[in-house]
C-alpha positions as CSV (number, residue, x, y, z in Angstrom):
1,X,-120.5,90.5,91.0
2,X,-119.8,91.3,94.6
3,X,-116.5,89.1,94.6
4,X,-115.3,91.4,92.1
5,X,-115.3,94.5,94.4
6,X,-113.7,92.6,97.1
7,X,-111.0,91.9,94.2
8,X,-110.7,95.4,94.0
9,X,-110.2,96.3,97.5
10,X,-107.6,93.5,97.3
11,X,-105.6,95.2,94.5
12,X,-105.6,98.5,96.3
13,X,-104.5,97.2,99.1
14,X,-101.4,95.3,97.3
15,X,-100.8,98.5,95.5
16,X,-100.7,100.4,98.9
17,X,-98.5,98.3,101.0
18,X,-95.2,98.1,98.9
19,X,-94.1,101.0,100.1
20,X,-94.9,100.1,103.9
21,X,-92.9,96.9,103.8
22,X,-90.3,97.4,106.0
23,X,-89.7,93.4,107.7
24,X,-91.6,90.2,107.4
25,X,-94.6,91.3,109.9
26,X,-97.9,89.4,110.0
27,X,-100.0,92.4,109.4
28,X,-99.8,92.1,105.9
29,X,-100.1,88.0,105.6
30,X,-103.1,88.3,108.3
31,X,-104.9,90.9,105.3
32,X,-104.2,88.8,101.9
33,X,-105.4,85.6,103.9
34,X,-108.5,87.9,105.1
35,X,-109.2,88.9,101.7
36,X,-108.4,85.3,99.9
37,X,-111.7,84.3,102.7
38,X,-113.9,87.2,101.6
39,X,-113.4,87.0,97.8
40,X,-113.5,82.7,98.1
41,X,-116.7,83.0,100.2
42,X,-118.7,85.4,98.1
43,X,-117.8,83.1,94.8
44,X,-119.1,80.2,96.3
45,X,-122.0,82.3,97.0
46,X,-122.3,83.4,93.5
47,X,-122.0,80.1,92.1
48,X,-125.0,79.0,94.6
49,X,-123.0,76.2,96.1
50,X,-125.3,74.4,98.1
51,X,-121.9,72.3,100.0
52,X,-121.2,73.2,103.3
53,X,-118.0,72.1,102.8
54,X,-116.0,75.0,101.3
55,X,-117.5,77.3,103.8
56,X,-116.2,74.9,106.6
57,X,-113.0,75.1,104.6
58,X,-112.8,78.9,104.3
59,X,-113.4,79.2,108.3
60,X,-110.4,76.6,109.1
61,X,-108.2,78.9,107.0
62,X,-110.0,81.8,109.3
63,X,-107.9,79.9,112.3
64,X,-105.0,79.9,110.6
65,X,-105.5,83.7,110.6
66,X,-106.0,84.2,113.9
67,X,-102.9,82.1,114.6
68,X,-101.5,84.9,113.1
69,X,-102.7,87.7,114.3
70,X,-105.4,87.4,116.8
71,X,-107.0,90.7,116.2
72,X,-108.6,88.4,113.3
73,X,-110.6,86.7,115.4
74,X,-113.8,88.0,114.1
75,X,-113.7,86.8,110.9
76,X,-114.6,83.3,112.4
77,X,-118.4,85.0,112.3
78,X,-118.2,83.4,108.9
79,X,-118.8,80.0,110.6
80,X,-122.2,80.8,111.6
81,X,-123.5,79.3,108.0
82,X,-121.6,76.2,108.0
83,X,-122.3,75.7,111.7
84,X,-125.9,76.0,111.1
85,X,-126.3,73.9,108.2
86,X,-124.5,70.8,109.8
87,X,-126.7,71.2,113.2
88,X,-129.6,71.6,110.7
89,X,-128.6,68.3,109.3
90,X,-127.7,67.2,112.4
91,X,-123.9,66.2,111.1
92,X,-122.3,65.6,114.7
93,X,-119.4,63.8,113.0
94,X,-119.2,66.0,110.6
95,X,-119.0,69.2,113.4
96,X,-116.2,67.5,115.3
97,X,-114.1,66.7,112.5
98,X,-113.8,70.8,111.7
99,X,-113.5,71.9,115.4
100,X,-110.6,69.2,116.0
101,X,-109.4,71.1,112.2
102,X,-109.3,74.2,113.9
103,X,-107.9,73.0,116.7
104,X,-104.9,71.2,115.5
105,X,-103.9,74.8,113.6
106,X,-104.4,76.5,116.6
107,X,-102.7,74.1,119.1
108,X,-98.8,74.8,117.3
109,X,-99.4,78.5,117.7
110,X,-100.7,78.3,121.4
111,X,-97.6,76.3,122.3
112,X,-95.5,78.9,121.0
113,X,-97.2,81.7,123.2
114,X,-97.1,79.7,126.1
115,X,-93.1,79.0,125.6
116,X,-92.7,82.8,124.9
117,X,-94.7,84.1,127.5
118,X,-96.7,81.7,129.8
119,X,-100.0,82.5,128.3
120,X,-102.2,80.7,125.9
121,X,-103.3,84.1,124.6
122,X,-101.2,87.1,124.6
123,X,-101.2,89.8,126.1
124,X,-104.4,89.2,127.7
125,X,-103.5,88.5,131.2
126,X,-107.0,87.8,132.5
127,X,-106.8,84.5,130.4
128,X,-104.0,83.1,133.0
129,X,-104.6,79.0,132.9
130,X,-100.5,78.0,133.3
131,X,-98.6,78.0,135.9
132,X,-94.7,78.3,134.9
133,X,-92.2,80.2,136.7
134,X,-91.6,81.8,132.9
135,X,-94.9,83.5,132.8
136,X,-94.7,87.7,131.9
137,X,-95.9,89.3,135.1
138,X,-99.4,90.5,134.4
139,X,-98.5,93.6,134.8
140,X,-96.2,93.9,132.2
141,X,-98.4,92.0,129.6
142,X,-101.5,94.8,130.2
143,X,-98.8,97.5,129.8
144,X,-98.3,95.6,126.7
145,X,-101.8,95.7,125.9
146,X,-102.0,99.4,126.3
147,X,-98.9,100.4,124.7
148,X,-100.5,98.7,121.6
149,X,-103.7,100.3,121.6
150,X,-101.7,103.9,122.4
151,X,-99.7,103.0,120.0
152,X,-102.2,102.5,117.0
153,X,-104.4,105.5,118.6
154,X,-101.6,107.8,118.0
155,X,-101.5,108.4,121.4
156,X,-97.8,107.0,122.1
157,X,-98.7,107.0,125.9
158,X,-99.8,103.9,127.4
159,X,-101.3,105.7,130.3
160,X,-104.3,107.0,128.6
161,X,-105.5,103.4,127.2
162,X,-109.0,104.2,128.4
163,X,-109.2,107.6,126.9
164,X,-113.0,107.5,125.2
165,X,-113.1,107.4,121.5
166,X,-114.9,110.9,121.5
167,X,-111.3,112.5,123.1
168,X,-108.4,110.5,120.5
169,X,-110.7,110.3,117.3
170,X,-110.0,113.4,115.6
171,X,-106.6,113.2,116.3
172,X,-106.1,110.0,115.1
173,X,-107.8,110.6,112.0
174,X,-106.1,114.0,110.9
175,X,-102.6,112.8,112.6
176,X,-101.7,109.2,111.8
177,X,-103.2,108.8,108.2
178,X,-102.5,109.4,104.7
179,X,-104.8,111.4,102.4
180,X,-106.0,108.1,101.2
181,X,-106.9,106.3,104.5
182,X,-108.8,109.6,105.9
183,X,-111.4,108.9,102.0
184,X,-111.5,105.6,102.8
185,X,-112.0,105.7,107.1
186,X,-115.0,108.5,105.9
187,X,-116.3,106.6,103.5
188,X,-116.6,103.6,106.3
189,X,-118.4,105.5,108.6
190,X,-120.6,107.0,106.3
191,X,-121.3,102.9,105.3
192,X,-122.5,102.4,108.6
193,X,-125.9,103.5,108.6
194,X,-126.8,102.3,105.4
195,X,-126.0,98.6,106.8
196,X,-128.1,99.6,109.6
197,X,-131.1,100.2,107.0
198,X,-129.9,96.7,105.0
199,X,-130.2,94.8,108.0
200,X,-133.7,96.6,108.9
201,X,-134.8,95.7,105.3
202,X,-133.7,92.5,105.7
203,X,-135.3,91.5,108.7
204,X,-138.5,93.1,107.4
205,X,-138.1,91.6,104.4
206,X,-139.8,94.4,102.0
207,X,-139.9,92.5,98.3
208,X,-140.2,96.2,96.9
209,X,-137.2,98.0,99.0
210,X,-134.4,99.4,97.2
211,X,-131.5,98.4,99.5
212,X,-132.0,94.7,100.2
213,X,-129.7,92.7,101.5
214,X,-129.3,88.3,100.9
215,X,-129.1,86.9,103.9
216,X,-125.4,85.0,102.9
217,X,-124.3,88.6,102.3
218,X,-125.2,89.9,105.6
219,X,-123.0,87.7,106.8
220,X,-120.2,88.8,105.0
221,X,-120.5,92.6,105.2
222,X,-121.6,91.8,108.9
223,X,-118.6,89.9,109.4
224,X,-116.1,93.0,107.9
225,X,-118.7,96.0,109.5
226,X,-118.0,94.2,113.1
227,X,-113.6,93.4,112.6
228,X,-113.6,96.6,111.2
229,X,-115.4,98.3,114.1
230,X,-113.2,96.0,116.7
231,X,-110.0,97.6,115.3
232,X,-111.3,100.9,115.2
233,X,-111.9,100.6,119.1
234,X,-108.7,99.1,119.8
235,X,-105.5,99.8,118.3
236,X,-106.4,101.4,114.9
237,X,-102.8,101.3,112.9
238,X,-104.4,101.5,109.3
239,X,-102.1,98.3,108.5
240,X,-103.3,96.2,111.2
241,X,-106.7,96.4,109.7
242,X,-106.4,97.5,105.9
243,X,-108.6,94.6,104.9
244,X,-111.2,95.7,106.7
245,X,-111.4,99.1,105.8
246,X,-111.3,98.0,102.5
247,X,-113.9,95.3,102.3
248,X,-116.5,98.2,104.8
249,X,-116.8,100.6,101.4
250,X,-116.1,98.1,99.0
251,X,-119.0,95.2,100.0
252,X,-121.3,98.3,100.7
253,X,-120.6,99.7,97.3
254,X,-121.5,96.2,95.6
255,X,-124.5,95.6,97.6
256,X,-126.1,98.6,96.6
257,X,-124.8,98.5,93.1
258,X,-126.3,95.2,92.8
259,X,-129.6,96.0,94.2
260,X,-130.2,98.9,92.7
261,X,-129.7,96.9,89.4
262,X,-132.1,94.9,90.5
263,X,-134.8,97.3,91.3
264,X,-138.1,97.1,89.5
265,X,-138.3,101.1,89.9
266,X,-134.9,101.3,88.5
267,X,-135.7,98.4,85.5
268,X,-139.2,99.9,85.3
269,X,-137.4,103.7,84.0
270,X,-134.6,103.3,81.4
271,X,-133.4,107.1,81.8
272,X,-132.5,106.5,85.7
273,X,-131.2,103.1,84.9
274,X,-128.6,104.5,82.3
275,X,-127.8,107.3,84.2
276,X,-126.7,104.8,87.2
277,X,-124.9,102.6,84.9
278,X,-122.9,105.6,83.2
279,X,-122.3,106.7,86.9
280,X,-121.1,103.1,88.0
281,X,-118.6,103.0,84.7
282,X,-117.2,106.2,85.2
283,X,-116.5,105.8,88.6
284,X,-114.8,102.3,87.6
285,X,-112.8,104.0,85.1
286,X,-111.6,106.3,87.7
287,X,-110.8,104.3,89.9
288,X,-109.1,101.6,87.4
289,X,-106.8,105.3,85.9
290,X,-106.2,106.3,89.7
291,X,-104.3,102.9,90.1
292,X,-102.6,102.9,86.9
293,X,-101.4,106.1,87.9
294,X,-100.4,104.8,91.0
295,X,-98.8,101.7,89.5
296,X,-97.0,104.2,87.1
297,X,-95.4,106.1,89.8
298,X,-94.6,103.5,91.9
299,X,-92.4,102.1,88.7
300,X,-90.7,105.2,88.3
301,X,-89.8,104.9,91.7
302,X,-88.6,101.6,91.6
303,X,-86.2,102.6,89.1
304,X,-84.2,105.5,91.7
305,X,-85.3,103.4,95.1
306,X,-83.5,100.0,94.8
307,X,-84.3,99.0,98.3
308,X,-88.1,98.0,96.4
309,X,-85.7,94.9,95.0
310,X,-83.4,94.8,97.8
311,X,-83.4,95.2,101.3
312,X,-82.7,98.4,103.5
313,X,-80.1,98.1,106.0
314,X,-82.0,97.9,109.7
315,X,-81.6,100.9,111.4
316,X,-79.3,102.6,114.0
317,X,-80.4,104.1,117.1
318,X,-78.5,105.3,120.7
319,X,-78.9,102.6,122.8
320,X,-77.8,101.8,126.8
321,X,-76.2,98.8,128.3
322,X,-76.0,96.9,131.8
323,X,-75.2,93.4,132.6
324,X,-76.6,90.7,134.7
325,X,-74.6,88.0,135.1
326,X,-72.3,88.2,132.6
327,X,-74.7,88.9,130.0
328,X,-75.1,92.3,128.2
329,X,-78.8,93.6,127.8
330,X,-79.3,96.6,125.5
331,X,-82.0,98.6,125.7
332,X,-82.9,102.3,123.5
333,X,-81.6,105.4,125.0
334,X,-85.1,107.1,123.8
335,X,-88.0,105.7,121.6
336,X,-88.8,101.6,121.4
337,X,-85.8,100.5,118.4
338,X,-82.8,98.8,119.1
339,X,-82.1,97.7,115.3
340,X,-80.9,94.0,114.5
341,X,-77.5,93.8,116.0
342,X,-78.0,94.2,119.4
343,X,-78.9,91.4,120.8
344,X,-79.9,90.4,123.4
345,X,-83.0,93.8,123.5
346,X,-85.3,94.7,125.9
347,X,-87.6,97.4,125.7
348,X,-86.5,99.2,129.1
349,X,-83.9,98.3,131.8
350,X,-85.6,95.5,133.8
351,X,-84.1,93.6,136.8
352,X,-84.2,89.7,135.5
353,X,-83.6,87.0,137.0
354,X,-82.3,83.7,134.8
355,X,-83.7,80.5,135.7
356,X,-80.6,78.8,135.6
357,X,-76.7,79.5,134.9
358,X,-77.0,81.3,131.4
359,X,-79.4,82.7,128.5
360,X,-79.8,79.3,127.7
361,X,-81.4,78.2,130.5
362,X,-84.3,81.5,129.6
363,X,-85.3,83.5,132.8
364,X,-88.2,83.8,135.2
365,X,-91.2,86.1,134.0
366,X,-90.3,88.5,137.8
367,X,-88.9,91.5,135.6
368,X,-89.4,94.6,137.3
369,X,-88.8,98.2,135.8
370,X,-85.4,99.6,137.3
């Protein structure tokens, strides 16, 4: 079943990640909730549910991703079927009910942004609807924006944000990732064209082609092909998008699989069909020894490593100090850490001005680079 190869790209991504974990980020609860949608989704699908109600479900817990991380935004392409099966219906109610859903998960999260830094959505500075005196300058929030997208590119200069693809793509493939993400990025790309060719089967709708796609999974391998290619554009840190670079290869491989078992050309010759079901086992059997091999050695290292049980003191780095008002700023001598205890942090020396007697009172969003 297709669900089961999403399972898969699940369990190598779980397997891959302990040794990443370094603090409570929302990379890695933005992927498991990404997953939990995928591999819900296509079970429903398997099990021909014929409710739209689980799939309206599945996209509110899609907001709650978002809310999250908002590079996970595209996985609410999913709510094409449910949206088009209530407006089929012509379920009004029904349609409000899950927006206002959606809405009331969003609407805690928003508030939060717009107490930390004056926008609804951040740092996206052309979406500027309030007006506080707290608000980032705009400035700062696209240098934000770019340092991220350096950042991920493996760039690590926020000047060359709009670098083309065709000039930071090799680099970032041979430079920033492990052996394993460089198989798995190739084996994306190489996916690519052959969901071009599903979605031209599809829409021709050939009864007799080998690579045929269900409409319910285009959707869902649409739905990872187009997050996936969004964070490859962006700001491509393999853990920002590890579900999707997963679920590329892994839906692709299932599709086919599944297809190609279905075949009359492959049913119709019993040779060709046992040769591609010997081929499918072995390469599950390879797969299933690689991770117990990986699960062996992550076990032995969990015996001489105790911070896998406990954790690692934060880091120590050279900072600088200045003071406004009686308050002490830190900010790093070189690089973008300040560890835990030095507090309060800012990322460079700024000139800030409070909004009222203290850090209590917070400070205007007029920071300027000193």
């Amino acid at each position: 079943m297709l669900s089961d190869f999403a399972r898969i790209g699940a369990f190598l991504y779980l397997t891959r990640i302990y040794d990443e974990i370094i603090s409570p980020a929302s990379d890695y609860a933005t992927m498991c909730i990404v997953f939990i949608i995928v591999i819900n989704w296509l079970l429903l699908l398997e099990t021909d549910m014929k409710s739209t109600v689980p799939f309206a479900l599945l996209c509110i817990a899609g907001t709650y991703a978002v809310s999250l991380k908002l590079t996970a935004g595209l996985i609410l392409l999913l709510t094409l079927k449910p949206a088009y099966q209530l407006i089929k219906k012509k379920l009004w109610k029904e349609i409000i009910f899950y927006f206002l859903l959606g809405f009331v998960i969003l609407t805690p999260w928003m508030i939060r942004t717009a107490i930390i830094s004056g926008y609804l959505l951040y740092p996206f500075p052309e979406l500027d609807v309030l007006h506080v005196d707290w608000k980032i300058s705009s400035e700062l929030a696209a240098a934000d924006a770019a340092e991220i997208k350096t950042w991920g590119r493996g760039l690590k200069n926020a000047a060359l944000v709009d670098l083309p693809i065709s000039e930071w793509f090799c680099s970032w493939f041979h430079t920033t990732l492990p052996a394993p993400g460089k198989l798995i990025i190739a084996a994306d790309i190489l996916c690519m064209p052959l969901f071009a060719a599903m979605i031209v089967h599809s829409v021709k709708n050939r009864s007799r082609a080998v690579i045929r796609i269900q409409p319910d999974q285009l959707l869902v391998l649409g739905t990872v092909v187009a997050s996936y290619i969004y964070w490859q554009l962006s700001a491509p840190l393999l853990r920002y998008g590890y579900a999707y670079v997963l679920l590329v290869v892994m839906l692709t491989a299932g599709i086919i699989k599944e297809r190609l078992s279905e075949s009359a050309f492959i049913q119709n010759h019993v040779k060709i069909r046992l040769l591609l079901q010997k081929t499918f086992h072995v390469s599950l059997f390879a797969l299933v020894a690689a991770m117990l091999v990986f699960a062996a050695n992550y076990m032995y290292r969990l015996r001489s490593m105790p911070y896998y049980v406990s954790q690692a003191d934060y880091g120590t780095y050279a900072l600088c100090s200045y003071e406004i008002n009686g308050v002490t700023f830190y900010y790093p001598e070189s690089g973008d850490r300040v560890g835990y205890n030095a507090f309060p942090a800012i990322p460079r020396k700024l000139s800030i001005t409070f909004r009222g007697d203290g850090l209590q009172d917070g400070f205007t969003g007029n920071h300027k680079n000193e």
